[in-house]
GUZA-319993 format. One record per atom (N, C-alpha, C): x, y, z. Coordinates in steps of 0.001 Angstrom, whole numbers, padded with zeros to 6 digits, always signed. Example, Ala and Ser with C-alpha at 12.3 -4.5 7.8 and 13.67 -1.06 7.14 Angstrom:
! residues 2
+013190-005690+007800/+012300-004500+007800/+013200-003300+007800/+012850-002250+007080/+013670-001060+007140/+012900+000030+007870/
This chain:
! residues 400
+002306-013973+039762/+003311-014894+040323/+004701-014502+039819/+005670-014424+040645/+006994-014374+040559/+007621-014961+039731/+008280-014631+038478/+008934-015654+037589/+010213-016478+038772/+010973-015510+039655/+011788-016186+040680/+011473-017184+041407/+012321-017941+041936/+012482-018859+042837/+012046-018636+044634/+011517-018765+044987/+010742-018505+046577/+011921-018611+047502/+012456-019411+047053/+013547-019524+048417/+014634-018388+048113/+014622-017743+047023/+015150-016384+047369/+014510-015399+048252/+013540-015436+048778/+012853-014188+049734/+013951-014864+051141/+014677-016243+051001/+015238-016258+052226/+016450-015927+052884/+017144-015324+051401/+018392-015094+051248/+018850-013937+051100/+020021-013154+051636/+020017-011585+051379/+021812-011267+050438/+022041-010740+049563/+023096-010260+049235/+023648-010352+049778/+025471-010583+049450/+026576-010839+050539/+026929-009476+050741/+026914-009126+052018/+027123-007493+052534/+028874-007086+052607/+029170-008243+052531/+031032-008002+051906/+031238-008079+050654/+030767-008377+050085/+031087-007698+048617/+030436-006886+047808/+029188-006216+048992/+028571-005029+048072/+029010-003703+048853/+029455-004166+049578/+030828-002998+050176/+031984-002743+048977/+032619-003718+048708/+033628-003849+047714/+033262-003296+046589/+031855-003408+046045/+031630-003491+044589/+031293-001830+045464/+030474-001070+045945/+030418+000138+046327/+032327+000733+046186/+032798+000639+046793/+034155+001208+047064/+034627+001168+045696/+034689+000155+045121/+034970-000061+043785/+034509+001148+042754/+033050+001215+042994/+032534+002276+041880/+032798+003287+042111/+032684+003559+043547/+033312+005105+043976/+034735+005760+043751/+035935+004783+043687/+037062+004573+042923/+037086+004796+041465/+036264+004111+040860/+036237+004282+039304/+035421+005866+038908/+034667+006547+040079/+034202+007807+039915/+035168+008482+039848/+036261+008549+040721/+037125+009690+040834/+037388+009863+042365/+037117+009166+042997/+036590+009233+044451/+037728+008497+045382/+038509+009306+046221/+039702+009120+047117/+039251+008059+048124/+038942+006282+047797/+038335+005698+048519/+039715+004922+048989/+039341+004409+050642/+040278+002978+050900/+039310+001727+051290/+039258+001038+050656/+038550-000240+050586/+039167-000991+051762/+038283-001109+052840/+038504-002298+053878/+037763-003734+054210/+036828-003343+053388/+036214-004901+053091/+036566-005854+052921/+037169-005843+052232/+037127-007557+051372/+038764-008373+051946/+037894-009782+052643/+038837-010691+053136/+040062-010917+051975/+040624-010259+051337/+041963-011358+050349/+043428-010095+051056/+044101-011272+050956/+045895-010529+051316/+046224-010036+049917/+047088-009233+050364/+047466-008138+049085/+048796-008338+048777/+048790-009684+049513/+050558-010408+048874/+050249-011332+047494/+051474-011331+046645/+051141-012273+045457/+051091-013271+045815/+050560-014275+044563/+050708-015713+045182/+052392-016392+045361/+052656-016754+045723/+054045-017190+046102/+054547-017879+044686/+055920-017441+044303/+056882-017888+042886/+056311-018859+042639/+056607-020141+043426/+056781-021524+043288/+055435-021814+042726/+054654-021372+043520/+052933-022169+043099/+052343-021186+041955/+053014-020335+041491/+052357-019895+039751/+053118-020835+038767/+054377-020883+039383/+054795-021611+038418/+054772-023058+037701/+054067-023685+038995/+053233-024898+039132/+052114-025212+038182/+051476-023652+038460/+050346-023864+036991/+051048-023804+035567/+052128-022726+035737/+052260-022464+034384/+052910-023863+033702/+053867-024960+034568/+054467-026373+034101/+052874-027298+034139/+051785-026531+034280/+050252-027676+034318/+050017-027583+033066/+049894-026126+032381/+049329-025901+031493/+050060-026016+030023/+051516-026148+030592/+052476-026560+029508/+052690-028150+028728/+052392-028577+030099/+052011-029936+029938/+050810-030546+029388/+049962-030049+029149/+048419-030283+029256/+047499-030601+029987/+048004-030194+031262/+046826-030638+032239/+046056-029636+032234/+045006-030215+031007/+043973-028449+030659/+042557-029538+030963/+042457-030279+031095/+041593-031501+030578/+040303-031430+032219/+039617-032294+031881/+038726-032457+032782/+039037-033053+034058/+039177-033338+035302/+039227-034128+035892/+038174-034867+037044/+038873-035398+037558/+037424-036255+038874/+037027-035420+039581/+035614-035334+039188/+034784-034504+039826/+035476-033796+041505/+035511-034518+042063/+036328-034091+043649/+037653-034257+044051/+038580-034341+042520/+039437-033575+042692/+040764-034495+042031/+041862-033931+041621/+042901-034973+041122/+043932-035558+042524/+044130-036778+042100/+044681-037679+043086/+045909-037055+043536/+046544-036528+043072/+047987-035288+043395/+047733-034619+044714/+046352-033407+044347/+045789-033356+045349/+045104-033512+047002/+044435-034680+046734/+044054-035253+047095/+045131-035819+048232/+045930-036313+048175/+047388-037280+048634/+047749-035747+049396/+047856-034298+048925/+048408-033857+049273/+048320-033025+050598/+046350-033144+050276/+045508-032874+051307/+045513-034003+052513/+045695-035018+052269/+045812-036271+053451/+046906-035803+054280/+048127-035639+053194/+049239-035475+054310/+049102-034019+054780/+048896-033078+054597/+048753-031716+055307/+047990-031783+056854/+047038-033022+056523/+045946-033016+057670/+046698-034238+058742/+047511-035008+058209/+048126-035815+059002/+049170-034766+059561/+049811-034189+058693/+051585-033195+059550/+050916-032230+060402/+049802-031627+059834/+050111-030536+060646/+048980-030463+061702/+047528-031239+061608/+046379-031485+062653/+045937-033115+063418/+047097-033984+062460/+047360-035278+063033/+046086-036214+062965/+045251-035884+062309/+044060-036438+061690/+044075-037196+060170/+043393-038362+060788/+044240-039273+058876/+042953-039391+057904/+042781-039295+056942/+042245-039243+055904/+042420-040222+055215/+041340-040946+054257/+041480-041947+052755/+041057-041442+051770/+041614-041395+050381/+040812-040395+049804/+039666-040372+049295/+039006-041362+049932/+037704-041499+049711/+037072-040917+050508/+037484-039999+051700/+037030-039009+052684/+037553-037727+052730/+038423-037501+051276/+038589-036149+050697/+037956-035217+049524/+037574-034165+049874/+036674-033466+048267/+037478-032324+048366/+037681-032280+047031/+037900-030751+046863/+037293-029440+045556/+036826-029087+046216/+035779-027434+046016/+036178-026511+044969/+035524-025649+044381/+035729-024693+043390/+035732-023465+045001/+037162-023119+045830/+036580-022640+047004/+036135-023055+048356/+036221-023024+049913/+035735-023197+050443/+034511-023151+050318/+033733-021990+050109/+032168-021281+050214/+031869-023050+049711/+031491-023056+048479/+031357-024095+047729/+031262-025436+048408/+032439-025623+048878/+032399-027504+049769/+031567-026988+050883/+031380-025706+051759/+030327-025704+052875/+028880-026070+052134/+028976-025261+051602/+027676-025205+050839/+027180-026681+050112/+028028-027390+049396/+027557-028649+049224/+027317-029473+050392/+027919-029511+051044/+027634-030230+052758/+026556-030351+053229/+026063-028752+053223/+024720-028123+053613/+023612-028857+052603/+023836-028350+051205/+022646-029119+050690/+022280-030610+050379/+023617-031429+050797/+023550-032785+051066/+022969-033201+051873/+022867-032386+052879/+022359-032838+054480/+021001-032475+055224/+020890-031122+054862/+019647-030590+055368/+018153-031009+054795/+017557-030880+055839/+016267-031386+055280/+015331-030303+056053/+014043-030098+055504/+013423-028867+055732/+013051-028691+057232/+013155-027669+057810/+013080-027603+059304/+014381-027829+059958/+015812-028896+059967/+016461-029037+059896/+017351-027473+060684/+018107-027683+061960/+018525-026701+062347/+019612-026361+062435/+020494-025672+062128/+022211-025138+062586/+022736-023976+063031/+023011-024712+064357/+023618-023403+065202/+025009-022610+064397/+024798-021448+064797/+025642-020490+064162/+026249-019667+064993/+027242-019606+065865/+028054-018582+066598/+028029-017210+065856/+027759-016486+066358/+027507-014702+066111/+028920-013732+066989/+029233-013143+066338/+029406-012788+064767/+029846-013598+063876/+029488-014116+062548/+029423-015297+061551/+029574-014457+060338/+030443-015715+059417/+030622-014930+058138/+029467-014907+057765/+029056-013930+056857/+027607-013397+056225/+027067-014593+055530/+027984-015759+054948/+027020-016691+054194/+026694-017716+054493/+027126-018092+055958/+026595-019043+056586/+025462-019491+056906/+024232-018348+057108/+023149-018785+057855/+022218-018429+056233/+023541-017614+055476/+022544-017746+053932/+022105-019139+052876/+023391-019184+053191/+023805-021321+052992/+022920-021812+053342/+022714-022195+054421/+021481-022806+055402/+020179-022440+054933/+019425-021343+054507/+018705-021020+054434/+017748-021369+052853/+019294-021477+051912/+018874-021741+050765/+018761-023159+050763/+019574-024063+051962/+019349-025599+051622/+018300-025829+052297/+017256-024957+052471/+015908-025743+053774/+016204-025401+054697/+016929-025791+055510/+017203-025164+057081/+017283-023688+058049/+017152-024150+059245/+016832-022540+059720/+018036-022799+060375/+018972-021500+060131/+019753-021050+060811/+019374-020429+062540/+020375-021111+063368/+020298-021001+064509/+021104-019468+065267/+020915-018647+065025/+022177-017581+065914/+022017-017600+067503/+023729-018208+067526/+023918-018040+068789/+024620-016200+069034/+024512-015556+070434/+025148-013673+069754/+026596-014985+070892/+027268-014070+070567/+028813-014378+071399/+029712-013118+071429/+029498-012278+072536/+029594-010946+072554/+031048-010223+072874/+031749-009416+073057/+033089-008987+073510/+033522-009882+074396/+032579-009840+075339/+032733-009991+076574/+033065-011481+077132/+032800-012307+075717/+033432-013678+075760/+034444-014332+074616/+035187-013060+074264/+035993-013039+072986/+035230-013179+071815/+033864-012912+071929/+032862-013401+070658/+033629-014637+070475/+033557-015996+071530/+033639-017168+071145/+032273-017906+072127/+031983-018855+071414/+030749-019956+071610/+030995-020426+072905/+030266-020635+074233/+030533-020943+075720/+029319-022309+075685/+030446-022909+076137/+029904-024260+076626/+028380-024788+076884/+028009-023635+077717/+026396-023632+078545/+025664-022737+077012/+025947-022058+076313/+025271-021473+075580/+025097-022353+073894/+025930-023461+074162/+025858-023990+073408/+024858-025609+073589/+025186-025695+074779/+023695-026643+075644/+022692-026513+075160/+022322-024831+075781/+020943-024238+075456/+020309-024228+073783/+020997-024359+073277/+020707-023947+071501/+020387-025570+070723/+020711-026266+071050/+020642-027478+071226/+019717-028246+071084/+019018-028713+069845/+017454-029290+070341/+017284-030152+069136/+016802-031019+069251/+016023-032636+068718/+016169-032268+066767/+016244-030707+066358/+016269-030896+065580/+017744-030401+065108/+018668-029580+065875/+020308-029742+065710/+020612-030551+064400/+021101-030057+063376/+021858-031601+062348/+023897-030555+062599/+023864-029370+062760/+024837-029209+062876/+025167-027889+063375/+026819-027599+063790/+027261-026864+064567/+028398-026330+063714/+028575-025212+063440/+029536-024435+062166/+030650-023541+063156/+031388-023920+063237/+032835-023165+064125/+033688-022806+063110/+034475-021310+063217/+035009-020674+062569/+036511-020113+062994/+037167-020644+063143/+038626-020166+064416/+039764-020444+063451/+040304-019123+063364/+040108-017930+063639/+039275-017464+063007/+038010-016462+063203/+037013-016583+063147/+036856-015221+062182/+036418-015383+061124/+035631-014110+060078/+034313-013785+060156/+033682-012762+061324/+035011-011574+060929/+035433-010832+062271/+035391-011762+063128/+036313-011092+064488/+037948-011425+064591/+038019-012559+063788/+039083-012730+064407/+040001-013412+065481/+038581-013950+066221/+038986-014795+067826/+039240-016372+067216/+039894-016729+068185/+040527-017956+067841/+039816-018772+068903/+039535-020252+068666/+039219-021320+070163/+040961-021729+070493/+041282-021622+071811/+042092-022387+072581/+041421-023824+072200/+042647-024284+072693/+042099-026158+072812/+041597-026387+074034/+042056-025850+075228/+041237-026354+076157/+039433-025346+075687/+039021-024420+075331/+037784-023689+074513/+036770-024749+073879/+037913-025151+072933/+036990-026391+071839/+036984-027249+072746/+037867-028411+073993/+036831-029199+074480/+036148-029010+075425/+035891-028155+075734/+034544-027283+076795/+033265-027799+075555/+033973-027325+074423/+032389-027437+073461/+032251-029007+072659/+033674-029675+072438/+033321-030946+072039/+032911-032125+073412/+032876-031722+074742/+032577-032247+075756/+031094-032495+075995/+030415-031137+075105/+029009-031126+074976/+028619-032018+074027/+029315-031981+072814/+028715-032641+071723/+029045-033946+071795/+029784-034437+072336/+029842-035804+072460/+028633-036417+073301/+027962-035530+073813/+026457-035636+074735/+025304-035751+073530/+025478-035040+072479/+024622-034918+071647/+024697-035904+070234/+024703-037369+070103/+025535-037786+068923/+024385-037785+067671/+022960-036531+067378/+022724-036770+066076/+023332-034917+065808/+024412-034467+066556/+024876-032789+066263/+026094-032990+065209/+026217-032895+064161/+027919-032547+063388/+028279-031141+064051/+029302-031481+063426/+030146-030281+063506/+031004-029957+061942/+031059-028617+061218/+030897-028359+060591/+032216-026761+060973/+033945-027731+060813/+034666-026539+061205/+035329-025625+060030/+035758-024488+059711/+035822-023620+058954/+037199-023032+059366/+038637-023940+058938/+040058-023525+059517/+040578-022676+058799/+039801-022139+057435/+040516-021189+056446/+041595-020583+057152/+041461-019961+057950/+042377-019013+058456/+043360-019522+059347/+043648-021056+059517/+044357-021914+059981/+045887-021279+060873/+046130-021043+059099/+047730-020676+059685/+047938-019000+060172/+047011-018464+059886/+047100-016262+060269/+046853-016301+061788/+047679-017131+063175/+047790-016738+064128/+049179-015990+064354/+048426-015684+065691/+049524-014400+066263/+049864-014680+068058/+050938-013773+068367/+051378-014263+069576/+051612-015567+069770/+052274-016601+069180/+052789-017585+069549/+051238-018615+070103/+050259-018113+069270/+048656-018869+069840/+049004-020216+068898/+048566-021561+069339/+048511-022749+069094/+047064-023131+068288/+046911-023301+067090/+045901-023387+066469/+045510-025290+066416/+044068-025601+067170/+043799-026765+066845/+042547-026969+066221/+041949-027968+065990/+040362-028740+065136/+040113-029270+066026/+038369-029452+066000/+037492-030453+066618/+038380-031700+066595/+038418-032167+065526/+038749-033549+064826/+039954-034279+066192/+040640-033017+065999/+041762-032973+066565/+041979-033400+068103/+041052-031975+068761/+040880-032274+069756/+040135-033392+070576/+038605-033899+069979/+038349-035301+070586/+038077-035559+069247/+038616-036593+069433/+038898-037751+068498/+037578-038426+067972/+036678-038428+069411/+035434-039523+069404/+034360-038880+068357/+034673-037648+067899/+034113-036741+067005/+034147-037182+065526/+035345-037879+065485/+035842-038009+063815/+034892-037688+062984/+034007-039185+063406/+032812-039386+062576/+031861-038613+062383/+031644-037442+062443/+030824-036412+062860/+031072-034780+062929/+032645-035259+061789/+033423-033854+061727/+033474-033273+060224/+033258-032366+059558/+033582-032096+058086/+034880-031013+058306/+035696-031445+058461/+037028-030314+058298/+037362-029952+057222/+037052-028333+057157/+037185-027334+055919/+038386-026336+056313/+038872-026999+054879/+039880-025878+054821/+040256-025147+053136/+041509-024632+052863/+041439-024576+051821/+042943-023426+051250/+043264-022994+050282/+044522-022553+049998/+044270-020692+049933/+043200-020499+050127/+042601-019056+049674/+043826-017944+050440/+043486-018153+051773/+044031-017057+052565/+045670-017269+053044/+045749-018350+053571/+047685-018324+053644/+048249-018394+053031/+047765-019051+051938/+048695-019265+050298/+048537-017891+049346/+047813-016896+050031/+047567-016088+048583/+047089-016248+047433/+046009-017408+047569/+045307-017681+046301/+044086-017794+046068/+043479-016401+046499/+041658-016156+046823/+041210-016189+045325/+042134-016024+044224/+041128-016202+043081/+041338-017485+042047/+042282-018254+043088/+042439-019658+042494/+041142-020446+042334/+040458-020239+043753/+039056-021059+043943/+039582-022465+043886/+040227-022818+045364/+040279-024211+045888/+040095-024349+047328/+039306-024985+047432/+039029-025158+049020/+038606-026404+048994/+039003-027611+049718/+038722-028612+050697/+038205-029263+051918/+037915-030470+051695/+037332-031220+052899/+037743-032269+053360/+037789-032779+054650/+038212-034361+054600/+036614-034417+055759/+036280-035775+055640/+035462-035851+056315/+034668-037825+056265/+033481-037907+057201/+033243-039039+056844/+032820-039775+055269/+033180-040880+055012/+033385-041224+053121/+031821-040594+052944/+030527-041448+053699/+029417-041388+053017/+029232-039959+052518/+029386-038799+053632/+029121-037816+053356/+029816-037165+052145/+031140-036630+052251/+032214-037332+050996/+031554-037158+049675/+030969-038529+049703/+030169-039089+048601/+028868-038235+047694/+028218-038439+048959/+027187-036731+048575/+027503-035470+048451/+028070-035164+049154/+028501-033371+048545/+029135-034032+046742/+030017-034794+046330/+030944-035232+045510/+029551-034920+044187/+028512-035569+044773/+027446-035828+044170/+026667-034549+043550/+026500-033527+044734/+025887-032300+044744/+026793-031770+043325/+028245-031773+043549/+029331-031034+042609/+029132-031664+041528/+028981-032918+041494/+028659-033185+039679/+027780-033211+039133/+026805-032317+039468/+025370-031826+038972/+025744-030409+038995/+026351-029738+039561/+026528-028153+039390/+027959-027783+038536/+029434-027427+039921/+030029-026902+038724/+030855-028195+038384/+030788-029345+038739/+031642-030143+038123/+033063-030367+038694/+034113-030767+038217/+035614-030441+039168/+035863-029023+038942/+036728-028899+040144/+037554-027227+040200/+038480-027497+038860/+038838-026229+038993/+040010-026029+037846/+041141-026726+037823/+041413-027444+036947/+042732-027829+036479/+043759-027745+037305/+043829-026034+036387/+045426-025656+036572/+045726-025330+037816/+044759-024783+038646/+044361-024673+040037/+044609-025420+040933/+044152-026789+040363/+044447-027826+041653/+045836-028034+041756/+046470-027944+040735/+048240-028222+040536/+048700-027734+041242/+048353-025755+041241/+049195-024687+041853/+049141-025388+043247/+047636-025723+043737/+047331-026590+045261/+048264-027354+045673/+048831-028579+044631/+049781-029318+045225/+051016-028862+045340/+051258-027826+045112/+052514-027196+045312/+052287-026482+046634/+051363-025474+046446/+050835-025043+047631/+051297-025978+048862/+050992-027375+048923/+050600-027353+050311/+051969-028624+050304/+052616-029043+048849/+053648-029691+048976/+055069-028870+049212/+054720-027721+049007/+055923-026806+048797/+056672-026177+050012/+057429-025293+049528/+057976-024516+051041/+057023-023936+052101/+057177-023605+053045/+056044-023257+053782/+056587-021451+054458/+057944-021496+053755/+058077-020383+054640/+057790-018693+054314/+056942-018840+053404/+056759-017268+053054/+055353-017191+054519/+054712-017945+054931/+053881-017858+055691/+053934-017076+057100/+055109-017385+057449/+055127-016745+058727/+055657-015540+058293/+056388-015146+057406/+056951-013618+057210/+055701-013418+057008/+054750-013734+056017/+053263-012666+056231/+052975-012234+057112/+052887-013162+057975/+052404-013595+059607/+052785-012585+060565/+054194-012213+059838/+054982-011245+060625/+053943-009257+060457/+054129-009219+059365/+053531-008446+058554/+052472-008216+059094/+051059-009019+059174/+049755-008927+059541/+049710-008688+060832/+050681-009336+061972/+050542-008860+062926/+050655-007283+063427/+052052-006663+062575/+052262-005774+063009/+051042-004746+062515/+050420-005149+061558/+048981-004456+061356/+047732-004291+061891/+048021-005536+062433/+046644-005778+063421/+047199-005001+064699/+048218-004838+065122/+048234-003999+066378/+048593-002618+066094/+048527-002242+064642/+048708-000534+064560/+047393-000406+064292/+046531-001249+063848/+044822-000725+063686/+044021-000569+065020/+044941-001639+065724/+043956-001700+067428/+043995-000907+067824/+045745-000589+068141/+046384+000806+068631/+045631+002488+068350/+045212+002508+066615/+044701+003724+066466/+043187+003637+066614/+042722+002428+066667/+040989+002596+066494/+040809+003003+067912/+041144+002536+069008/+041231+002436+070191/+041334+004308+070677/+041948+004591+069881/+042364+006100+069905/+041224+007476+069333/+040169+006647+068600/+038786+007214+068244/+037978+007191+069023/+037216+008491+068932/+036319+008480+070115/+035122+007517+069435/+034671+007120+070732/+033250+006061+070879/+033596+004961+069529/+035090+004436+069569/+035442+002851+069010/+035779+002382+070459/+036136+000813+070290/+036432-000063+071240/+036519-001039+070452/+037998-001088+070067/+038777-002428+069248/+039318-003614+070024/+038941-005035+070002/+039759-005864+071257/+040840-006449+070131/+041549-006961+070759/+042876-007547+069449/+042640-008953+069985/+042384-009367+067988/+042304-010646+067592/+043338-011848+067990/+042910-012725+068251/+044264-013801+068052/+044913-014453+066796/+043732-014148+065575/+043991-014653+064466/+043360-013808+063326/+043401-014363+061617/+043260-014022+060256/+043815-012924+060020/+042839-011413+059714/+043301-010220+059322/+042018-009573+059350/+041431-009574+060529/+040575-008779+060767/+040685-008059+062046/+039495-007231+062458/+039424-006504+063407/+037859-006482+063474/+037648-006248+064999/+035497-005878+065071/+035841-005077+066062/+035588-003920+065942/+035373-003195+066542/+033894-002634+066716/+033770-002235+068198/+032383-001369+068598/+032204-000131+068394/+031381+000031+067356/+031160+001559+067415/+029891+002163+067910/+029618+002014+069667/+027891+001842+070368/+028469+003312+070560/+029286+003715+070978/+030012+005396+071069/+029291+006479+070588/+028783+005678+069144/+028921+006899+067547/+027239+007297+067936/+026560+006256+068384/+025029+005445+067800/+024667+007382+068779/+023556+007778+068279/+023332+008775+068494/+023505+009938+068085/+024653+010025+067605/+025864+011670+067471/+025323+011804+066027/+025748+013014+065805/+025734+013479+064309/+026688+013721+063285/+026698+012697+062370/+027698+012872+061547/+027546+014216+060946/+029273+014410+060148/+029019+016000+059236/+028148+016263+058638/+027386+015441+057941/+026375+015584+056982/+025212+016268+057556/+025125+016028+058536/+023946+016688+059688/+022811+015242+059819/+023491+014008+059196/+022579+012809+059450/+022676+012074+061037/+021847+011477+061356/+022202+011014+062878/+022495+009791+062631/+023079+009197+063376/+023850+007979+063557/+023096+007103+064633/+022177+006522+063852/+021618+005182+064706/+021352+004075+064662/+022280+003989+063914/+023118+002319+064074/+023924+002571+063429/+024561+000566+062988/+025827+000724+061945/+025639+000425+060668/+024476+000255+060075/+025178+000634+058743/+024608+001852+058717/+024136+002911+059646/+024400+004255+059191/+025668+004833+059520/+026566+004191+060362/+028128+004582+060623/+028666+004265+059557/+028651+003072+059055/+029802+002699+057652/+029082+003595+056411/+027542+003993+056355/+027431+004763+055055/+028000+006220+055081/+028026+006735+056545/+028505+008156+056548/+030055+007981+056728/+030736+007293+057073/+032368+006876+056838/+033026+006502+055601/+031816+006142+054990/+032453+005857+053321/+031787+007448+052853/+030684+007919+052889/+030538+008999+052130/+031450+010385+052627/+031789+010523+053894/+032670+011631+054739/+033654+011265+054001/+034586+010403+054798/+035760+010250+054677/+036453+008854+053586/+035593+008331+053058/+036093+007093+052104/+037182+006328+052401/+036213+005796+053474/+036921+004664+054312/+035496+003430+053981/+035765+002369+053105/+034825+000971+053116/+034841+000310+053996/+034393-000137+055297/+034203-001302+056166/+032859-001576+055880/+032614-002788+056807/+031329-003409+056582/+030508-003189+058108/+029383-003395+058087/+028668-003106+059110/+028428-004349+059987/+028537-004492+061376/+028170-005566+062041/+027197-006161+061749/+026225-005054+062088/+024774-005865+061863/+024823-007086+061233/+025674-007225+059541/+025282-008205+058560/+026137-009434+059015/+027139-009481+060150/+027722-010379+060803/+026996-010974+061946/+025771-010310+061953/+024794-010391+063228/+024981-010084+064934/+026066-009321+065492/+026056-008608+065741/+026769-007222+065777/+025639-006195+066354/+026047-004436+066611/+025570-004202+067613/+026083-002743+067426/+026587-001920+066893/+028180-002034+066863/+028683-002372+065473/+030130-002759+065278/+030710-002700+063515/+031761-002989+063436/+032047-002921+062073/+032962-003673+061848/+033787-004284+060482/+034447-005389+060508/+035682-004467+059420/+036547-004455+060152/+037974-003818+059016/+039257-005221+058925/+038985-005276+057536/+040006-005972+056734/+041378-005114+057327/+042740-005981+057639/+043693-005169+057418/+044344-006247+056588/+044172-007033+055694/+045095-007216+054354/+045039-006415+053272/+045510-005424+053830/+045818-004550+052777/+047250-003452+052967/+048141-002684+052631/+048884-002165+052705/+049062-001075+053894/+049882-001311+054730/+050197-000623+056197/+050153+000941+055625/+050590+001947+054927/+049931+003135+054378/+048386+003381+054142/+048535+002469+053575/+046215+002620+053337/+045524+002381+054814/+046391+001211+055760/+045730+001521+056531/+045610+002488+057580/+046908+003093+057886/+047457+003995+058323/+046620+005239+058204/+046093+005648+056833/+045723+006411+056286/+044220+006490+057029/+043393+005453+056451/+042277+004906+056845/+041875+005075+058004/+043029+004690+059285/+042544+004702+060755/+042565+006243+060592/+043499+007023+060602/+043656+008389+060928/+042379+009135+060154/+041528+008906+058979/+040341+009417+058477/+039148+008598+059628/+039310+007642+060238/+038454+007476+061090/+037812+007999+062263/+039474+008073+063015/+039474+009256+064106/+038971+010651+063943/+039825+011088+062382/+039219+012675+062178/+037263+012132+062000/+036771+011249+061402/+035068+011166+060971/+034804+010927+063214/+035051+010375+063789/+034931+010052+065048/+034442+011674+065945/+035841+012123+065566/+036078+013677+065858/+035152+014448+065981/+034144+014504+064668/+033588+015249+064259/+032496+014881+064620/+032192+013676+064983/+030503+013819+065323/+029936+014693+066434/+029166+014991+066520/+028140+016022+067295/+026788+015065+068080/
C-alpha cells in the first residue's frame, strides 16, 4: 500500500511551471535559454504600493490578522467592484486569498461533493480541472476551438449541462489564449444559466484590466444581475498590479459561501500576508495610471509575436483580445522532422525539440487541453521576444 494519498493518482503536475523550472535549470547549466512560460509581467511592482508595505512594516503591521482578510482591504475590494464592475458587495461577501489559485480552490473544496460536476471551457488554465479533481469532482471539458475564438457557445454550453452541474468556471481574458467574452458573448451564456438555477458560475477576471483595442471588459455578475446569487467573482492584484509574488487574490460573492471557503482558509494557510494586504490597499486605492502604459507596451508585443509567428512555417497565431498571451497552432509541424532527426507528433514533442534546438520555453497545448498548439507568454522583454520568435521561424525552417 501506498504511503500517499489516492486522490493524487487524480492530479498531474502544473505543466507551467515545470516548463519554468526546466528553462530555469537549463539557464543555470550554461544554456542560451528564453523562457516563455510563465504568466508574471516583467514590470516592477509600482513605487507607491512597495512603499505601502515598507510604511506596514514600519508600523507594525507584522501581526496576525482575520483570517479573510483586513478591513482596509476588504472596503477596498467593495469599492473597486462597485467603480469599476458596478456590483456591490458587504464585507461579509468578501474573502481574500494567499493568491487567486487559493480562493478558487477553497470555493471548490467548500462546495463539491463526490461525483459533483464542472464544466470547464478548453483551452483552461492547467489547474482548474486539477482543483476539481482534488476536491471530489469530475471536471467537465468543454474543447472551444479557433474557430470560435476558443470562447464557450451558448448551445455547447446547453449540451454539457446535466442534473449534476454545481458549476461553470469562465476565464476572460482567458489563460492561456487570451480571448476575451464580449458582453453581448456572456449573455448568450448567462441567458442559459438563468435556465439552469442549481449551475454557479465561478468567473476568473485576473486579467481584468490587460485588454487591447479599445475591447470593453465585463462579469457575469455584471452582466445579468439575476445571477448575483450564484456568482463567485475572482479577482486579484497578481497581473495588472505587478504583484505575482505578493500572493493576494480575492472574492466577493454570496455571504454563506463567503463563510465556507473563510472556513476552508482557517484550517490551512490561515490569513494572507500582512504586509501584502497593505501593498493591496494601495494597489487598488492608488493611482491607476501605470496600467494602461503597460497596456500600451503588451499590446505592441502581442502584435509583434502574431506578426512573426504567423511568419513560421506550419504556425497559425490568431490575436488575442486580452492578458499576455498567445495560442498558437502548431498542426503544420505534427509530422516533419525536427534537426535532431526526431519526428514531430504532437506538441509536447514540438515544445521539447524547440527548447532542446533552439531554447525557446513555451508550454504545450495539450496540458491546456487543447492541440496541437502551444501557449507563449509575452510578459517578458520585446528583445527576448524578438529573439525567441526569430529562433522559432529558423526551428520551423528546418523541419523536414
Amino acid at each position: 500500500m501506498s504511503f500517499l494519498a489516492a486522490a493524487l493518482d487524480r492530479v498531474k503536475p502544473s505543466a507551467t511551471i515545470a516548463v519554468t523550472d526546466k528553462a530555469r535549470a537549463l539557464k543555470a547549466a550554461g544554456r542560451n535559454v528564453i523562457g516563455l512560460g510563465a504568466g508574471e509581467p516583467d514590470f516592477d511592482t509600482p513605487a507607491n504600493i512597495k512603499l505601502a508595505a515598507i510604511h506596514a512594516i514600519e508600523a507594525g503591521k507584522t501581526k496576525y490578522t482575520a483570517v479573510d482578510g483586513i478591513p482596509e482591504l476588504k472596503e477596498a475590494i467593495i469599492a473597486k467592484f462597485q467603480r469599476e464592475n458596478g456590483i456591490s458587495y458587504k464585507p461579509n461577501q468578501v474573502i481574500v486569498g494567499t493568491g487567486g489559485k487559493q480562493v478558487l480552490y477553497n470555493a471548490l473544496m467548500a462546495t463539491i461533493n463526490p461525483g459533483d460536476e464542472v464544466i470547464i471551457p478548453a483551452p483552461y488554465w492547467v489547474s482548474y480541472p486539477e482543483m476539481v479533481a482534488l476536491a471530489g469532482g469530475e471536471p467537465v471539458s468543454v474543447v472551444c476551438t479557433a474557430a470560435t475564438g476558443f470562447k464557450l457557445q451558448a448551445e455547447a454550453l446547453e449540451r454539457a449541462i446535466t442534473p449534476k452541474t454545481k458549476w461553470v468556471i469562465l476565464c476572460s481574458p482567458s489563460n492561456p489564449t487570451g480571448a476575451a467574452y464580449t458582453k453581448a458573448e456572456l449573455k448568450a451564456l448567462t441567458d442559459v444559466l438563468v435556465r439552469h438555477p442549481h449551475v454557479w458560475v465561478m468567473t476568473d477576471d485576473m486579467y481584468e484590466h490587460l485588454v487591447y483595442d479599445d475591447f470593453q471588459f465585463t462579469t457575469v455578475a455584471q452582466v445579468e444581475p439575476s445571477l448575483y446569487d450564484r456568482t463567485l467573482t475572482v479577482n486579484g492584484v497578481s497581473k495588472a498590479y505587478c504583484m505575482t509574488g505578493w500572493r493576494i487574490g480575492y472574492a466577493g460573492g454570496p455571504a454563506q459561501l463567503i463563510k465556507a471557503m473563510a472556513t476552508i482558509q482557517s484550517q490551512s494557510t490561515s490569513n494572507p500576508c500582512s504586509i501584502a494586504q497593505w501593498a493591496s490597499v494601495e494597489a487598488l486605492n492608488g493611482p491607476q495610471d501605470f496600467i494602461p502604459a503597460n497596456n500600451k507596451v503588451f499590446k505592441e508585443r502581442r502584435d509583434l509575436v502574431v506578426s512573426m509567428l504567423n511568419q513560421a512555417n506550419g504556425i497559425e497565431c490568431p490575436r488575442p483580445e486580452g492578458a499576455f498571451y498567445v495560442y498558437p497552432s502548431c498542426a503544420g509541424t505534427i509530422g516533419k522532422k525536427a534537426p535532431s532527426g526526431n519526428l514531430i507528433s504532437n506538441d509536447e514533442q514540438f515544445v521539447t525539440e524547440l527548447l532542446e534546438t533552439e531554447g525557446v520555453a513555451v508550454v504545450q497545448g495539450s496540458a491546456f487541453g487543447l492541440g496541437p498548439a502551444f501557449r507563449i507568454s509575452y510578459a517578458t522583454k520585446t528583445s527576448d521576444l524578438e529573439d525567441a520568435c526569430k529562433r522559432i521561424q529558423r526551428f520551423c525552417g528546418n523541419l523536414r
